[in-house]
N, C-alpha and C positions, 0 to 999 in steps of 0.2 A: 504493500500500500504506500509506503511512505517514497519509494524507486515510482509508483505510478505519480503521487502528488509531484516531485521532484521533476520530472518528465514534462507535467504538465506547465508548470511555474515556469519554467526554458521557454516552452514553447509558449505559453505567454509575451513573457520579456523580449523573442524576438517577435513577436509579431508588435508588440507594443513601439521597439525598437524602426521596424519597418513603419509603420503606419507613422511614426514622429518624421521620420526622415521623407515620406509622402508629403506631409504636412507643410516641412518647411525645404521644399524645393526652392532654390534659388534663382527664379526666372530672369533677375538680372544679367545671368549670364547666356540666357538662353535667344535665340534668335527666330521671330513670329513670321512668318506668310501665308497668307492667304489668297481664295479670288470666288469670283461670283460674280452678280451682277449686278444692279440700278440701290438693291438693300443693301450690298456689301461696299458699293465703289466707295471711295475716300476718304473719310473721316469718318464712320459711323458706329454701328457696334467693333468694327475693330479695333477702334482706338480706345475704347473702352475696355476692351477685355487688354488690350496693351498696358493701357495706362493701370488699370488695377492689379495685374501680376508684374507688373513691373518689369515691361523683356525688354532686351538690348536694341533692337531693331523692330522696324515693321514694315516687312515688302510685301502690299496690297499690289494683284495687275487685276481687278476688279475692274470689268468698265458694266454701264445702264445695259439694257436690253439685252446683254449675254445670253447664249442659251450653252448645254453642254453640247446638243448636235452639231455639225457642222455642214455646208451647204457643199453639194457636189463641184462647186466652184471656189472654196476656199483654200486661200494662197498659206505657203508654211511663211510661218516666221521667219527676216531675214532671208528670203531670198531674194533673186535680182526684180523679181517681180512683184515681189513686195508692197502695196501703197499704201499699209495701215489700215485703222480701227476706227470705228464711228460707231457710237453711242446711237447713233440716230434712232428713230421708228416713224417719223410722221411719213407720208406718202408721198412717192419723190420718181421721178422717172432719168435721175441724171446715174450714168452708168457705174460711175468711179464713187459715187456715194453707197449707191446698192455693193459696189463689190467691198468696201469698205466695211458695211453693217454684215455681210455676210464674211469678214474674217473676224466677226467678234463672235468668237466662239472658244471655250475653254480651253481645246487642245490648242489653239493661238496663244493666249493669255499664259498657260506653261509653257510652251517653246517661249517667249520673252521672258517669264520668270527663271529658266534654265541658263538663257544668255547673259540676264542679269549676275545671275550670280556665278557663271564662268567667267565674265569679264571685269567681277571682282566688285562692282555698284552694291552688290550685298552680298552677306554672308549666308553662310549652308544653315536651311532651316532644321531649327529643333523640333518646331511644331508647324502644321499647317492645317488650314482649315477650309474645306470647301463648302460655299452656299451659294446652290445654282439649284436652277432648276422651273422655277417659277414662268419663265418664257416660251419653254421648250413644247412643243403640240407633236411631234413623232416621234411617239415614246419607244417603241420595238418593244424587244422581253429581255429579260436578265438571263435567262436563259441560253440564248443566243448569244448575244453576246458575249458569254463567260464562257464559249466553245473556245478548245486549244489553248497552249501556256504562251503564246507570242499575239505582237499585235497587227499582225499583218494582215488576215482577212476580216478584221471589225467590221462591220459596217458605219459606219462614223455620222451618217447623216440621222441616226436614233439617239435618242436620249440614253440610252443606254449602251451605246456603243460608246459618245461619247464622254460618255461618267468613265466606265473602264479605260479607257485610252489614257485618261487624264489622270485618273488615280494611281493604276499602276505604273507609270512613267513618272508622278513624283516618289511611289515606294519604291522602283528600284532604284535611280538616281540618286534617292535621299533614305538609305536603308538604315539608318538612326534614329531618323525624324519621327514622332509621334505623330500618327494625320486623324482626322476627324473630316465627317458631314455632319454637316448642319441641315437639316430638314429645312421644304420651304415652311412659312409663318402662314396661320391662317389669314384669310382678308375676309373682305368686304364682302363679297359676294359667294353663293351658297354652291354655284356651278361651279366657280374656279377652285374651290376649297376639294369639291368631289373630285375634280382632277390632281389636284396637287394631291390627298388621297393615293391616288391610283401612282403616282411618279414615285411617293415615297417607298410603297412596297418595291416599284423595282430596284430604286437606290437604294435600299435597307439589304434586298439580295444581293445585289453586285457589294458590299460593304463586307457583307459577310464571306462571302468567298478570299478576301482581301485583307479580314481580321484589323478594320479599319470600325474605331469605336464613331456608333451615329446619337447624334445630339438630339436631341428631338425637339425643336422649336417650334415645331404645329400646337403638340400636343402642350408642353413646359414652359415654354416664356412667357406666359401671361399674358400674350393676345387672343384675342376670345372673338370669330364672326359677329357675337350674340353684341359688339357691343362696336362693331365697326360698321359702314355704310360706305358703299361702292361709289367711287366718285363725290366723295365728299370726306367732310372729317370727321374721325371718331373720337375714340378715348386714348388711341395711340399710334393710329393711322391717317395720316394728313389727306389721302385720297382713295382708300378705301382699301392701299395695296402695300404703300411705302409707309415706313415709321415716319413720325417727327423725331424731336429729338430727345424727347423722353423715351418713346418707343425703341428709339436706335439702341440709349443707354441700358434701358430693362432686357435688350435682348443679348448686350454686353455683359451686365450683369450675369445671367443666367449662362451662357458662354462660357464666361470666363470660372465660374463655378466648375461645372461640369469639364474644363482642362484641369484646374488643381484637384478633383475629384480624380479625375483619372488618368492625368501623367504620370508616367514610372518610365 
C-alpha cells in the first residue's frame, strides 16, 4: 500500500510539474502567424491574442474576401506572372482586377508567408493559426481530398482541397510549429450559418487527419445569430458578418485562451 500511495504522489508531482510549466509558457519568445480572410486581415482578433500572450512577432498574410479554394486561373506566388492580390468583391468586368481577386486565395497567402520568412522579413512560426472559410461556396469532401500522402492530385478549386494544401504545407515546412483552425463565427443570417455548419464538418475532418487542434469559434466565442442581424449591426457584428471591435477582441480573447490551453 504505502509503494502504491508513493507511486501515486510521483505521478502526481509530475503531472502537477507539467501542467505548471503548460501554464507559464513563455510566448515572449515564441513567434505568431496567421491568415484568413476580411475577420482575420490586420489588426483584429490577432492582435489581441498577440498582445495578450505576449509573442515576439506577428506575421498576418490575411487579406478581405479570401477563400481556401482556389480559381482554375490562379497564379503561384512570385512568379514572373505574378500581379498580386485584391481584397476586392464588388462587380467589376476589368481583367487584371478579376485575376487579382482570384489569386486571393490561401494557398497564395502561404507561398508569400513561406517567402517571407525564407527571405528573413520574419521568423519561423511557433504557432499559427488558420481562419478561413466563410467565403468559400465549393466545398468538395474531406474525403477526397485526404486521398494519397502528396499534394499533387488535390483538386484545389474545393474548399477542401484547399484547406489540405495549405495546412499541410505549413506542417511540413514548419514541423515545430503548433497550428490550429479557427472555425468560421456564427452571423447574421440563419442560411449562411447552415452552410458554414456544413464547411466546419469538413475542416474539422481534414484537421483531424493532420492532428491539427480546431478552435471552435461558431460554437465558443460568444457570438450568438440569436443576437446579430444581416446587414446591419448587432451586439458584436457591425454588418451582420464582421466583428466590430469588441467583437474582434472577444474572439481574441477566447483564441488566445484556447493556445495557452493547449500549446505544448
Amino acid at each position: 500500500m504505502k509503494k502504491f500511495i508513493m507511486t501515486a504522489l510521483i505521478a502526481l508531482a509530475a503531472m502537477a510539474t507539467e501542467a505548471q510549466t503548460l501554464t507559464h509558457t513563455d510566448f515572449s519568445r515564441l513567434n505568431f502567424g496567421c491568415d484568413g480572410n476580411s475577420i482575420t486581415a490586420g489588426n483584429q482578433w490577432s492582435k489581441t491574442v498577440v498582445d495578450l500572450l505576449g509573442f515576439a512577432t506577428h506575421h498576418n498574410v490575411a487579406v478581405g474576401s479570401a477563400t481556401w479554394a482556389c480559381y482554375p486561373d490562379t497564379q503561384e506566388y512570385g512568379s514572373a506572372s505574378f500581379i498580386g492580390i485584391s481584397n476586392g468583391w464588388q462587380p467589376t468586368d476589368d481583367k487584371v482586377e478579376i485575376q487579382k481577386r482570384h489569386n486571393n486565395v490561401s494557398k497564395v497567402h502561404i507561398q508569400q508567408f513561406l517567402a517571407e520568412v525564407e527571405n528573413g522579413t520574419y521568423p519561423v512560426p511557433d504557432v499559427f493559426v488558420f481562419s478561413m472559410g466563410t467565403n468559400d461556396t465549393n466545398l468538395g469532401n474531406a474525403a477526397e481530398a485526404l486521398k494519397g500522402k502528396t499534394l499533387d492530385e488535390i483538386d484545389l478549386t474545393t474548399m477542401a482541397g484547399g484547406a489540405r494544401w495549405s495546412i499541410q504545407t505549413i506542417t511540413e515546412c514548419f514541423p515545430h510549429c503548433r497550428v490550429f483552425l479557427c472555425t468560421p463565427i456564427q452571423t447574421g443570417s440563419v442560411e449562411h450559418n447552415e452552410q458554414n455548419l456544413k464547411k466546419i464538418e469538413i475542416l474539422k475532418e481534414i484537421c483531424r487527419a493532420f492532428s491539427v487542434q480546431v478552435i471552435d469559434c461558431y460554437a465558443n466565442s460568444g457570438i450568438s445569430e440569436k443576437y446579430e442581424v444581416w446587414n446591419s449591426r448587432g451586439r458584436y457584428l457591425k454588418d451582420g458578418l464582421h466583428p466590430d471591435i469588441e467583437g474582434q477582441q472577444l474572439m481574441g480573447r477566447y483564441i488566445a485562451k484556447e493556445i495557452l490551453t493547449n500549446y505544448f
